[in-house]
C-alpha positions as CSV (number, residue, x, y, z in Angstrom):
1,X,75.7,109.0,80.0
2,X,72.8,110.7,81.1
3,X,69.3,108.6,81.3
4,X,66.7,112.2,81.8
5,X,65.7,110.4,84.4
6,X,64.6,112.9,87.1
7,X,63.4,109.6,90.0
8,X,66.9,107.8,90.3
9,X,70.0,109.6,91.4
10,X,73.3,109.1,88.9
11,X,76.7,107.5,91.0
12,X,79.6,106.2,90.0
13,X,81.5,102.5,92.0
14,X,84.7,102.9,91.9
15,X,86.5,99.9,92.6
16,X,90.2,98.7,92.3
17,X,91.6,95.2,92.7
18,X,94.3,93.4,93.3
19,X,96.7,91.3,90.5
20,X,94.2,88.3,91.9
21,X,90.9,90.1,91.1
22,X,90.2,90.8,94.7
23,X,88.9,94.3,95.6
24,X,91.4,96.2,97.2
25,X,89.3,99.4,97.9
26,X,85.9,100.8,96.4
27,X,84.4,104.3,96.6
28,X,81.1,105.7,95.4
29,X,81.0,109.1,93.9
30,X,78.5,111.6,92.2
31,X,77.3,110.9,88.6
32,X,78.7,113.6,87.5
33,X,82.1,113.6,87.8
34,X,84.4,112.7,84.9
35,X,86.1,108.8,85.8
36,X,89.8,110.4,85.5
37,X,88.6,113.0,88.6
38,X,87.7,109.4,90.4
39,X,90.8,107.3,89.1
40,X,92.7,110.2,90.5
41,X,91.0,110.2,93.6
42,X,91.3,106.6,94.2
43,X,94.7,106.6,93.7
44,X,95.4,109.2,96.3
45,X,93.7,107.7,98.4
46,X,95.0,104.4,98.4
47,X,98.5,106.0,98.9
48,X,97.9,107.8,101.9
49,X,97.2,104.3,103.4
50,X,100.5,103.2,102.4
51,X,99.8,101.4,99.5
52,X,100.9,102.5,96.4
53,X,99.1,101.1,93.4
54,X,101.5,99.3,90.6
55,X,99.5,99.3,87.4
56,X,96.4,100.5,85.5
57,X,96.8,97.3,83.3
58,X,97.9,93.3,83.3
59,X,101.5,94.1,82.8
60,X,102.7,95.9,86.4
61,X,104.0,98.7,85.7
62,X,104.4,101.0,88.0
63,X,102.3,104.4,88.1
């Protein structure tokens, strides 16, 4: 959503947790880029570190 706000810069948090609610990694990326670019992202990421993420919702299943 855009705010026409020309003083503050736009970012997006990206964080993902754990199946406690901990984080687990976080990112911060430019306004402007639509959240599935970013999910994507995030999820690449997380996999070249070896863990691969199990669920985009409370029920586990895996990506």
């Amino acid at each position: 959503m855009s705010e026409k706000r020309s003083d503050c810069l736009l970012v997006t948090l990206a964080l993902m947790l754990d199946s406690s609610g901990f984080p687990k990694s976080s990112q911060i990326f430019a306004g402007n880029i639509s959240e599935p670019k970013t999910l994507k992202e995030m999820i690449n990421g997380l996999e070249k570190k070896g863990q691969k993420p199990t669920s985009l919702n409370h029920k586990k299943q895996p990506l």
